[in-house]
MOPAC internal coordinates of N, CA, C and O (Angstrom, degrees):
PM7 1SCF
backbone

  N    0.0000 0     0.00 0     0.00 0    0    0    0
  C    1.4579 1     0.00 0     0.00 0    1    0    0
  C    1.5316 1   108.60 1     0.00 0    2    1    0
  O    1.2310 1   119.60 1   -34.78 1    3    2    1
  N    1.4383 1   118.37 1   145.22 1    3    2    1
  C    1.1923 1   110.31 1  -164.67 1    5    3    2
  C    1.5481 1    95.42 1   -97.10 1    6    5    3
  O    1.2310 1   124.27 1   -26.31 1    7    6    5
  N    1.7195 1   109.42 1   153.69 1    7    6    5
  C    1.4730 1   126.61 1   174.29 1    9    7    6
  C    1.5369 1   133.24 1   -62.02 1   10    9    7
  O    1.2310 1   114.48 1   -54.33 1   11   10    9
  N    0.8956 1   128.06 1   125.67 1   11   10    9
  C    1.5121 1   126.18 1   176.72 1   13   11   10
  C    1.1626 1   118.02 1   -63.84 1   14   13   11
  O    1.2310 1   114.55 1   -41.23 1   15   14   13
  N    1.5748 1   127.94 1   138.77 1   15   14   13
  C    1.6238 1   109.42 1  -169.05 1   17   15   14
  C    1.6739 1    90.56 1  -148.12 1   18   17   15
  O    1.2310 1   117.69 1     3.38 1   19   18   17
  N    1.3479 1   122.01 1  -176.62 1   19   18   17
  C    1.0875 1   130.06 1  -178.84 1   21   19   18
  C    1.6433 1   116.99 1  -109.25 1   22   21   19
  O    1.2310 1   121.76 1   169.35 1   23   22   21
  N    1.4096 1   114.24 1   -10.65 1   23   22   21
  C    1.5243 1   121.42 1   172.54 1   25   23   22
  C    1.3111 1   132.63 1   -36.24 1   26   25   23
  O    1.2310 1   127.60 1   138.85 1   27   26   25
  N    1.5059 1   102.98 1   -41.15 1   27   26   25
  C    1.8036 1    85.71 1   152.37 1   29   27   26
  C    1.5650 1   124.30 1  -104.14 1   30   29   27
  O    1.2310 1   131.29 1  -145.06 1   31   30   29
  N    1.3469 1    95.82 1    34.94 1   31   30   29
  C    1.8033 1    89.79 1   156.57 1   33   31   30
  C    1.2557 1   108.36 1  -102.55 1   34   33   31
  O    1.2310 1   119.71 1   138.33 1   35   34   33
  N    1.4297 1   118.17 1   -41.67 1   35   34   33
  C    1.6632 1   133.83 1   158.94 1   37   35   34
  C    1.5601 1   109.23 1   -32.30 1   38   37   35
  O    1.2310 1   112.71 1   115.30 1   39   38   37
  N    1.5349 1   131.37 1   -64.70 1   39   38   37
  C    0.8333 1   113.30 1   173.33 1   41   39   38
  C    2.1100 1   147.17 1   -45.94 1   42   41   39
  O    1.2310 1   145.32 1   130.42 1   43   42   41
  N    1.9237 1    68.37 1   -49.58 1   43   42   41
  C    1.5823 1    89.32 1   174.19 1   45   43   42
  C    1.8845 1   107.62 1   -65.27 1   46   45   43
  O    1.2310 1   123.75 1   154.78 1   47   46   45
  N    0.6303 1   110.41 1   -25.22 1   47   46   45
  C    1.5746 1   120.80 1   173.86 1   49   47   46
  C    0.7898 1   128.05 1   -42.53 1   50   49   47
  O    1.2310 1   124.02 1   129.59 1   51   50   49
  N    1.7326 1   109.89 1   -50.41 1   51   50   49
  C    1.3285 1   129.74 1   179.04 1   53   51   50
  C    1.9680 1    98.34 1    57.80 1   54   53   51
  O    1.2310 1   119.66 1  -148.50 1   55   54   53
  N    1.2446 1   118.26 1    31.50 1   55   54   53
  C    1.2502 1   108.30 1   160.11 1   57   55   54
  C    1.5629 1   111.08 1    99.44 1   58   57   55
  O    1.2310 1   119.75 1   177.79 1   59   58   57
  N    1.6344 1   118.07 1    -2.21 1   59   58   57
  C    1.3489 1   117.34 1  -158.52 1   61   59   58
  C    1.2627 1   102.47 1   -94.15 1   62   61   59
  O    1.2310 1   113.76 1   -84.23 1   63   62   61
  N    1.0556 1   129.41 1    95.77 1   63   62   61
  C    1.6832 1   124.83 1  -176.09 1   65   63   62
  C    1.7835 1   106.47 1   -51.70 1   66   65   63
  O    1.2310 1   117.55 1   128.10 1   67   66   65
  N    1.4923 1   122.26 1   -51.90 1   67   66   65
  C    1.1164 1   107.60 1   177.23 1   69   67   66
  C    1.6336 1   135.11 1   -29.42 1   70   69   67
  O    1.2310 1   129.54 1   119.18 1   71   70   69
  N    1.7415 1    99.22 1   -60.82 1   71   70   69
  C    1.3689 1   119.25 1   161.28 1   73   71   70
  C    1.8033 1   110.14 1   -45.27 1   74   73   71
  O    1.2310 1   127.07 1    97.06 1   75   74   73
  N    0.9676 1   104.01 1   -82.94 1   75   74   73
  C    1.5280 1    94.82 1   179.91 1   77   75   74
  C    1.4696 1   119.42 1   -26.27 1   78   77   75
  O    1.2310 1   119.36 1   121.47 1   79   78   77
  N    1.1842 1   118.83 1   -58.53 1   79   78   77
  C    1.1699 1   114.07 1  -171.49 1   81   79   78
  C    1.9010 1   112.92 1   -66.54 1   82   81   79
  O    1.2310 1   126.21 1   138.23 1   83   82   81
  N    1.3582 1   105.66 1   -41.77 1   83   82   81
  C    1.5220 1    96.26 1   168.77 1   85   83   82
  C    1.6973 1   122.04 1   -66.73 1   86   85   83
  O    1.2310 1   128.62 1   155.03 1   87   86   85
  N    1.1725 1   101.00 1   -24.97 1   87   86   85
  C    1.7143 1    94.01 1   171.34 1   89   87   86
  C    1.4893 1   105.58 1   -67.85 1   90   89   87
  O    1.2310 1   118.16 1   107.30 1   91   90   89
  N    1.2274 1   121.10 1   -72.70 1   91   90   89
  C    1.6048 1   120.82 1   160.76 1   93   91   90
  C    1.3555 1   109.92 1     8.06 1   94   93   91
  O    1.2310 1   134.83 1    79.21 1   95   94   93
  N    1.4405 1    88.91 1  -100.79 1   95   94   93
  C    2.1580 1    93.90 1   166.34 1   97   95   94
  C    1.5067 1   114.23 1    -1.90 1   98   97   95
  O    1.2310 1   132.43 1    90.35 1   99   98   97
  N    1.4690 1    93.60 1   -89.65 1   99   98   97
  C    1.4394 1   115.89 1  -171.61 1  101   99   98
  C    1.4698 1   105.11 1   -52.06 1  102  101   99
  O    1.2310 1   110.21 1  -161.39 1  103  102  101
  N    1.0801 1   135.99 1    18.61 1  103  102  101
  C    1.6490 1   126.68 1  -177.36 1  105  103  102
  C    2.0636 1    83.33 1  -124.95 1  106  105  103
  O    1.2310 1   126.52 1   141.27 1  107  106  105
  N    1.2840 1   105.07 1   -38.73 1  107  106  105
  C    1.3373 1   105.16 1  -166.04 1  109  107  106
  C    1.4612 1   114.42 1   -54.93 1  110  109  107
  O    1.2310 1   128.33 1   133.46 1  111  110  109
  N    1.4647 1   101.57 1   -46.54 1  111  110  109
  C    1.6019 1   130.90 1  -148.05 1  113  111  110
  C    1.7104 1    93.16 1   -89.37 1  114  113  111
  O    1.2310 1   125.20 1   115.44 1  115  114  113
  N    1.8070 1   107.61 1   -64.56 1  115  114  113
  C    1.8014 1    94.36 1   172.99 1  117  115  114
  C    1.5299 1   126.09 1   -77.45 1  118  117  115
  O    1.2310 1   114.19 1   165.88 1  119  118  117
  N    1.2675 1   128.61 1   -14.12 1  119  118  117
  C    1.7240 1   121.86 1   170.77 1  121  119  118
  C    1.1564 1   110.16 1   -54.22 1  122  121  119
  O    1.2310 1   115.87 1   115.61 1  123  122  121
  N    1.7266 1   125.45 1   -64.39 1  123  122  121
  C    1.5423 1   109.97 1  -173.70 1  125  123  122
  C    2.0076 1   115.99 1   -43.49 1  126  125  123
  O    1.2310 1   131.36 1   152.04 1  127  126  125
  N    1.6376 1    95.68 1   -27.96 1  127  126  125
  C    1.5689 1    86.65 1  -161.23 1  129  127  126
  C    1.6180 1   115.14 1   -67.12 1  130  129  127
  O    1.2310 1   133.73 1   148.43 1  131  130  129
  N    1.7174 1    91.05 1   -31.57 1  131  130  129
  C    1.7076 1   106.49 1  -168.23 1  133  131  130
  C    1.3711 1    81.16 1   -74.36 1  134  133  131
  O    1.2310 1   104.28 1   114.67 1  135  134  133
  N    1.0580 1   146.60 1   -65.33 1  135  134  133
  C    1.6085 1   139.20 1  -153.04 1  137  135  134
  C    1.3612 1   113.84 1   -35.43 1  138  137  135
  O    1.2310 1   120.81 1   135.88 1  139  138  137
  N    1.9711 1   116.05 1   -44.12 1  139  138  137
  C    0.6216 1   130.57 1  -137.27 1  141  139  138
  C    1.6112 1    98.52 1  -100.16 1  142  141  139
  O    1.2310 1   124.79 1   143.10 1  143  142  141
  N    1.4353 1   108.42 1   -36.90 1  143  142  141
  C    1.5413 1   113.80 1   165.32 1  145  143  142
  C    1.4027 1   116.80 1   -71.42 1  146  145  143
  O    1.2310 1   122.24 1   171.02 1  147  146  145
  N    0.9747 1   113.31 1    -8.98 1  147  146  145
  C    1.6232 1   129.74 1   168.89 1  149  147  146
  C    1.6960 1   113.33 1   -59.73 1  150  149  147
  O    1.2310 1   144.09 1   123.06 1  151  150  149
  N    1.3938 1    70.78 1   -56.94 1  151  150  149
  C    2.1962 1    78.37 1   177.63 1  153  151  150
  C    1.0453 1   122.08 1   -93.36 1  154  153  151
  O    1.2310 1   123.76 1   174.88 1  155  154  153
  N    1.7179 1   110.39 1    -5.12 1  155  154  153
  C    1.9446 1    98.04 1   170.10 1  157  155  154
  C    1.5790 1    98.33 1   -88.81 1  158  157  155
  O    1.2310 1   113.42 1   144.52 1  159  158  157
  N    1.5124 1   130.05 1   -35.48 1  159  158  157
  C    0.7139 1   127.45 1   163.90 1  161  159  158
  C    2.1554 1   120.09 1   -23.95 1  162  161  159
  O    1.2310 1   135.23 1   111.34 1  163  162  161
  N    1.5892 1    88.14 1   -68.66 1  163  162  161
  C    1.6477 1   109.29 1  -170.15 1  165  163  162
  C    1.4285 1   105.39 1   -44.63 1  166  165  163
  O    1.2310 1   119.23 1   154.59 1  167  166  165
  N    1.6596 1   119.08 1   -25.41 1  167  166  165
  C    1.8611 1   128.15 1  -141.69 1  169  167  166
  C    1.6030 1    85.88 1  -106.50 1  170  169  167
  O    1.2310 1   116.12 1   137.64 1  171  170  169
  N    1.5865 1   124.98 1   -42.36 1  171  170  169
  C    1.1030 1   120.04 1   152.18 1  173  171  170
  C    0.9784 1   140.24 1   -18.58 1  174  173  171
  O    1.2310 1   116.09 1   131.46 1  175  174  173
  N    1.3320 1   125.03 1   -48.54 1  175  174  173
  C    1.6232 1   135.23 1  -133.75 1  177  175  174
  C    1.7269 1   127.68 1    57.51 1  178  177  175
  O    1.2310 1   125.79 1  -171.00 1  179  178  177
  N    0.9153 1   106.49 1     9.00 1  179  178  177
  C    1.9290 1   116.22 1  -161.18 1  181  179  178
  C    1.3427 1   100.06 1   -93.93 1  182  181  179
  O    1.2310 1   122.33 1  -104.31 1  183  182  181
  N    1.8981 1   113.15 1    75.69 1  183  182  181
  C    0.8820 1   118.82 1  -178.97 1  185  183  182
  C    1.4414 1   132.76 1   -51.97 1  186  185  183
  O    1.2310 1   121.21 1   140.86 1  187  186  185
  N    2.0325 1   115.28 1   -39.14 1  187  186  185
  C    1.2494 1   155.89 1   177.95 1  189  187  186
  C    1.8622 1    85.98 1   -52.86 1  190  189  187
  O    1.2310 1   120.52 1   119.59 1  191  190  189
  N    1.4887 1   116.60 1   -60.41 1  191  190  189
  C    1.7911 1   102.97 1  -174.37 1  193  191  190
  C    1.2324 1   106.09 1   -85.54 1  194  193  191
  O    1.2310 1   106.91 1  -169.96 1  195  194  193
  N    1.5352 1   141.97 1    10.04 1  195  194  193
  C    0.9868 1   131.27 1  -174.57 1  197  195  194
  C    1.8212 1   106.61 1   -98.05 1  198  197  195
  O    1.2310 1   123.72 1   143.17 1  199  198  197
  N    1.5957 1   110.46 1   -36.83 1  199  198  197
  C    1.5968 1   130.10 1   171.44 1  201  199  198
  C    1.5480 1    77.29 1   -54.69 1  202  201  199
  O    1.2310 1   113.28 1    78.06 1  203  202  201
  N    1.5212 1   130.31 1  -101.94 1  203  202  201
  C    1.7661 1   129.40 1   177.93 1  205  203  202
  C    1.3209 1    98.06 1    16.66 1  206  205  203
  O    1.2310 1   120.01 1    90.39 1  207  206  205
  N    1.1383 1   117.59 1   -89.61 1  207  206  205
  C    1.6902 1   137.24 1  -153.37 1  209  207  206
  C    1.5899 1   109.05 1   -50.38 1  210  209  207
  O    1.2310 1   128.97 1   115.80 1  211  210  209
  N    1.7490 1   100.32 1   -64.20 1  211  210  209
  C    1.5871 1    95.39 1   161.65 1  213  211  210
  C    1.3491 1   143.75 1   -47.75 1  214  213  211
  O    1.2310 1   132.59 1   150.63 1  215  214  213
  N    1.5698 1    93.29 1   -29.37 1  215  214  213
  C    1.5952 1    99.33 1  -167.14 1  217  215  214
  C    2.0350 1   100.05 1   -76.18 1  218  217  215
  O    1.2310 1   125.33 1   147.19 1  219  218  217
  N    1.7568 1   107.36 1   -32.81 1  219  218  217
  C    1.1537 1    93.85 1  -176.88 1  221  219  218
  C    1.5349 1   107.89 1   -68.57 1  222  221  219
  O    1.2310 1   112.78 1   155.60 1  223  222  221
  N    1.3238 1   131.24 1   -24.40 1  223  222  221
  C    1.2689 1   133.76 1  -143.25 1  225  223  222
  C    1.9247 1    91.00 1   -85.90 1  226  225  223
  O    1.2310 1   125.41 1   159.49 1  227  226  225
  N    0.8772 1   107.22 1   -20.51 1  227  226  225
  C    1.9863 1   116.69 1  -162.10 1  229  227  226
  C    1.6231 1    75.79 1   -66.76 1  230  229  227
  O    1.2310 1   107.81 1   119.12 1  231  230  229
  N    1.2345 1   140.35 1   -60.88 1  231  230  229
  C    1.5228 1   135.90 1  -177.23 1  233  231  230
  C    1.4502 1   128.97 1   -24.17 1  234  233  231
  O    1.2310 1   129.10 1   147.66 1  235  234  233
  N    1.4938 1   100.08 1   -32.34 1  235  234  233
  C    1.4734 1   103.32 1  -158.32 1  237  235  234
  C    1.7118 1    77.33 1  -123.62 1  238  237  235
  O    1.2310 1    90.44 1   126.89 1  239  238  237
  N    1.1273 1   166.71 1   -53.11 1  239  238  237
  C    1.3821 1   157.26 1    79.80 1  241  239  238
  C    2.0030 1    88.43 1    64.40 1  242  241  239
  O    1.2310 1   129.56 1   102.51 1  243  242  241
  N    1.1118 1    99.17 1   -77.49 1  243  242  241
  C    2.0590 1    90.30 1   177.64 1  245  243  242
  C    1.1462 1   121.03 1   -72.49 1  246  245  243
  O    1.2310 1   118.75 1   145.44 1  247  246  245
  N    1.5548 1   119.99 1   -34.56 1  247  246  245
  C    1.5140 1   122.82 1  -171.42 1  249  247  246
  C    1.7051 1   105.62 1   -65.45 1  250  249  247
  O    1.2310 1   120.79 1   164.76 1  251  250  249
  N    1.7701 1   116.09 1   -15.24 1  251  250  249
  C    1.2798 1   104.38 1   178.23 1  253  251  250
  C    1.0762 1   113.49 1  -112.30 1  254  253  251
  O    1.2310 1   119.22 1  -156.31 1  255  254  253
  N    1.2987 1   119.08 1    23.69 1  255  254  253
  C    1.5646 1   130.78 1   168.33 1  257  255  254
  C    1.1941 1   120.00 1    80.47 1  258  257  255
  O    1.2310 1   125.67 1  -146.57 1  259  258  257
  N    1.7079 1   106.71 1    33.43 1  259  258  257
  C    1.4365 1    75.27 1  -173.91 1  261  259  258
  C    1.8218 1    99.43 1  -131.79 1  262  261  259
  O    1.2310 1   129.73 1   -56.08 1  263  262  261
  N    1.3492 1    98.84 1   123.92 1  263  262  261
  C    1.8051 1   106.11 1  -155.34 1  265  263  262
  C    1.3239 1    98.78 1  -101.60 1  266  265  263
  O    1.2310 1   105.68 1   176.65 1  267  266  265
  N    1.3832 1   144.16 1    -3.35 1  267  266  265
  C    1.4551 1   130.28 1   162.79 1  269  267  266
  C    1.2850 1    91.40 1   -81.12 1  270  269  267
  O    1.2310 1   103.19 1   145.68 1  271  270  269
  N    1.5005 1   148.48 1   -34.32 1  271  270  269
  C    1.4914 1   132.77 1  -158.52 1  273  271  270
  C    1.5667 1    99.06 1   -85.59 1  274  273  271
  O    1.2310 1   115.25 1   135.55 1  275  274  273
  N    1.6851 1   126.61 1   -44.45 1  275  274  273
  C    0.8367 1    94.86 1   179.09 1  277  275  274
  C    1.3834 1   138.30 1   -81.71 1  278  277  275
  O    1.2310 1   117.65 1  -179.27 1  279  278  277
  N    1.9959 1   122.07 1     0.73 1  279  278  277
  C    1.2999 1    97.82 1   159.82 1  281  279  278
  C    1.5833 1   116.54 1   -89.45 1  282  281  279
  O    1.2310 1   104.54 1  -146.87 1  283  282  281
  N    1.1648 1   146.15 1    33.13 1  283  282  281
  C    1.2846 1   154.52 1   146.10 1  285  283  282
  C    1.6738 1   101.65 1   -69.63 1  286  285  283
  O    1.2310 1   115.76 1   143.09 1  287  286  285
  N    1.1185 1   125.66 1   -36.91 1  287  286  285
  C    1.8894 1   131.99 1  -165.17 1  289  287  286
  C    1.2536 1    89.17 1   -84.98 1  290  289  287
  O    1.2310 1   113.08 1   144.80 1  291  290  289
  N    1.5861 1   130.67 1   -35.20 1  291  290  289
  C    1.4687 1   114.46 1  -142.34 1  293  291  290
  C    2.1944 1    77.56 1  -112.56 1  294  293  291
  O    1.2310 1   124.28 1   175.67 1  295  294  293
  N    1.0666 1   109.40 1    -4.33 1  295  294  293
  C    1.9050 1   105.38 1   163.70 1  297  295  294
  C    1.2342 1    92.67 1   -73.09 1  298  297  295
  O    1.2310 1   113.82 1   116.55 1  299  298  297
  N    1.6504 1   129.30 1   -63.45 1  299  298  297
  C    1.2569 1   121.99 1  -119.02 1  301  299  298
  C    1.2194 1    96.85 1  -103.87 1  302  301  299
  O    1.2310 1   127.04 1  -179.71 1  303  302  301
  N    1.9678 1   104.06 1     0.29 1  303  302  301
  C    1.7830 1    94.80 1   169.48 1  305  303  302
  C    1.9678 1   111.90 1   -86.35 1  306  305  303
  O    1.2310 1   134.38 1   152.24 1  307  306  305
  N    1.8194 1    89.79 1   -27.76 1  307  306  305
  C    1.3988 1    77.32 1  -176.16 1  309  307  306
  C    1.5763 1   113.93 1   -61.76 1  310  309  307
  O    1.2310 1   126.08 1   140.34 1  311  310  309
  N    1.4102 1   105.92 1   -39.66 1  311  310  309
  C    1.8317 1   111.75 1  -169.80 1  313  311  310
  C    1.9160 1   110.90 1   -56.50 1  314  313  311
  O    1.2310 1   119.05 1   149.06 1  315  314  313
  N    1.4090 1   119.42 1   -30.94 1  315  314  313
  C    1.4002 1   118.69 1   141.31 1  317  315  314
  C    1.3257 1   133.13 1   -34.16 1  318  317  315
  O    1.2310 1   119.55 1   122.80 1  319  318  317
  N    0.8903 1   118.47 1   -57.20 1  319  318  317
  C    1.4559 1   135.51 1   174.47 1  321  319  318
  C    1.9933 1   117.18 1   -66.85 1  322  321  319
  O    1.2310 1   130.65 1  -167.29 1  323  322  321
  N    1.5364 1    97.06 1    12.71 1  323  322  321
  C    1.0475 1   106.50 1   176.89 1  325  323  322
  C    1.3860 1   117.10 1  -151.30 1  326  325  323
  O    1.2310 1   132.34 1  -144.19 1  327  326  325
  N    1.6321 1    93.77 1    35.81 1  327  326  325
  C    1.5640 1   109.56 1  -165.51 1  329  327  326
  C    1.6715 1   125.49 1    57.94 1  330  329  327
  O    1.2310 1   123.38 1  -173.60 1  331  330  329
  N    1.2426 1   111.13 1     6.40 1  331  330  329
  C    1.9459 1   105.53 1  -164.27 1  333  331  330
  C    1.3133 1    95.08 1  -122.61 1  334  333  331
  O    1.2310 1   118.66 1   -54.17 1  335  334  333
  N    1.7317 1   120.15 1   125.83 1  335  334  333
  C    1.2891 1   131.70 1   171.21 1  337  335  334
  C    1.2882 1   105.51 1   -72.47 1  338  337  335
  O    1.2310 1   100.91 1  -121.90 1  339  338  337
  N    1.2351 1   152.30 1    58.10 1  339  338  337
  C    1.2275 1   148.67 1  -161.34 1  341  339  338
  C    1.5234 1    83.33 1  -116.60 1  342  341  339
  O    1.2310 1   124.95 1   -51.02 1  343  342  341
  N    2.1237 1   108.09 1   128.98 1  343  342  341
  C    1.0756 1    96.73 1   178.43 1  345  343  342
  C    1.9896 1   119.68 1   108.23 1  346  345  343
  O    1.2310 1   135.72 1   148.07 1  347  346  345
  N    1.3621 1    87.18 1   -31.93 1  347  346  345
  C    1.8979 1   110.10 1   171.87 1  349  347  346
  C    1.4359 1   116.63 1   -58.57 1  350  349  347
  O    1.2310 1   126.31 1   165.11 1  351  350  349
  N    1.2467 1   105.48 1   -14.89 1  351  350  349
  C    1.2514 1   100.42 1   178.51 1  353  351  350
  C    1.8179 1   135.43 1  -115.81 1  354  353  351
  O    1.2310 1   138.03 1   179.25 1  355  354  353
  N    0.7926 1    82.67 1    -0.75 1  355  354  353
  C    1.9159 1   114.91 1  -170.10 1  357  355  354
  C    1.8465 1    79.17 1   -97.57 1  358  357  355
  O    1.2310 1   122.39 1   108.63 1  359  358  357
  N    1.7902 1   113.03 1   -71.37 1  359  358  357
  C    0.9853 1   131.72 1  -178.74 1  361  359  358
  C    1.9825 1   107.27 1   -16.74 1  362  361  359
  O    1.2310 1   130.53 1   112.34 1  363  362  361
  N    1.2465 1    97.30 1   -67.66 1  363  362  361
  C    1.8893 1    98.63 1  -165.04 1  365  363  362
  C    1.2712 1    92.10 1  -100.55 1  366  365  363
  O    1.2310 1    98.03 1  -171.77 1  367  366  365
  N    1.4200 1   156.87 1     8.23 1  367  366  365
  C    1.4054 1   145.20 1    99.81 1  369  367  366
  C    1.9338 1   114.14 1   -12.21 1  370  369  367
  O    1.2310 1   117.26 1   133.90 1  371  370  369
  N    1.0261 1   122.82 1   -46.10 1  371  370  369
  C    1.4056 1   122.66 1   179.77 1  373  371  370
  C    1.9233 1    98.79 1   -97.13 1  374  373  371
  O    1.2310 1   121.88 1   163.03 1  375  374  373
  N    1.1771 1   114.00 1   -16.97 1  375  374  373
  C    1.7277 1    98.40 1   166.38 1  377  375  374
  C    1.6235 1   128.21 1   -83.86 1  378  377  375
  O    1.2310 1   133.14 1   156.88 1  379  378  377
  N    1.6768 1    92.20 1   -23.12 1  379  378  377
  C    1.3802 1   113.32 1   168.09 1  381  379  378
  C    1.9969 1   101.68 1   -58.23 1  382  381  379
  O    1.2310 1   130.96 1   109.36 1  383  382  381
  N    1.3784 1    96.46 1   -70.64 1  383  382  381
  C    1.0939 1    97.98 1  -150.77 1  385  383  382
  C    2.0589 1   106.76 1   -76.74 1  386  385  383
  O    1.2310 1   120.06 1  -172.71 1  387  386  385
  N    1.7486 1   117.49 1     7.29 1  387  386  385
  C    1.5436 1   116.70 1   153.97 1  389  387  386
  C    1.5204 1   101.49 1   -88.58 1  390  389  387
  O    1.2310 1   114.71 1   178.95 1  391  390  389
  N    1.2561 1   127.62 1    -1.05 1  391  390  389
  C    1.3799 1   110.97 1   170.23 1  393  391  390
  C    1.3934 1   117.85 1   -93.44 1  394  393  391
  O    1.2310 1   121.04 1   139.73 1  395  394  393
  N    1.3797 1   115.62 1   -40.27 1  395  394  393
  C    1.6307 1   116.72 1   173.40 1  397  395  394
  C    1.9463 1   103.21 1   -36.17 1  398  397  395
  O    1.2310 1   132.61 1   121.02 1  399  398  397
  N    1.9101 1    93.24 1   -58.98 1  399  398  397
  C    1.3963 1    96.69 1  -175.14 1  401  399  398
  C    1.1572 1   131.72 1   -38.39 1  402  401  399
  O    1.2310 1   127.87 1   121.91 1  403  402  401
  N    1.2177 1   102.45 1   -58.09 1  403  402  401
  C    1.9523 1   116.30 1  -175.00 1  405  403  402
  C    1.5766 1    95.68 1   -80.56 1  406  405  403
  O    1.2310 1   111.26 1   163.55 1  407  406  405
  N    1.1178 1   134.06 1   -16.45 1  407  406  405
  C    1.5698 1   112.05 1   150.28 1  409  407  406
  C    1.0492 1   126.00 1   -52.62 1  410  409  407
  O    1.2310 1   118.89 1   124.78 1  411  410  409
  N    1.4978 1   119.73 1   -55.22 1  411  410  409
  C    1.8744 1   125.31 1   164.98 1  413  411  410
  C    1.3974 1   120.16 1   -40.64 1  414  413  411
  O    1.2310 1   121.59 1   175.64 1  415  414  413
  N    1.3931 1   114.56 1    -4.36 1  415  414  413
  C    1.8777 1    90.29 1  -157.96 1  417  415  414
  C    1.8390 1    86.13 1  -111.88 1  418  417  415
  O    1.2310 1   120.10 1   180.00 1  419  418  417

């Protein structure tokens, strides 16, 4: 599975540590929440808010670089959107493993 990194916050940065560090934040503070509407969503069945959930989550899914996971998010949102969890599991395999991350930092 590929690693989470901060390179395109670095980039987008253009070098501004301030910025960086408030995006940081803001990745820290809203991921647990979306994660979390993710899975009441999932326990639901409400596939229609669960595609929602993914589609916001593919955002923060690029901002940490990591571009094989997000076209797996942007499969497993379309296959939602057609009632079939195909993909659910690879899927929160890569939420697991942006949460370990943004725990470390």
């Amino acid at each position: 599975m590929e690693e989470p990194n901060l390179s395109y916050v670095y980039n987008m940065s253009g070098g501004n540590k301030e910025f960086e560090q408030k995006l940081i934040g803001i990745m820290k503070k809203e991921f647990p929440e979306e994660k979390q509407e993710y899975f009441d969503n999932m326990a639901a069945n409400n596939f229609s808010d669960v595609a929602k959930n993914v589609h916001k989550l593919k955002h923060k899914i690029i901002i940490l670089g990591l571009e094989k996971s997000y076209a797996l998010a942007a499969s497993y949102e379309d296959n939602l959107l057609k009632d079939s969890v195909e993909g659910k599991e690879d899927f929160e395999a890569v939420l697991q493993n942006m949460t370990n991350f943004l725990d470390s930092l």
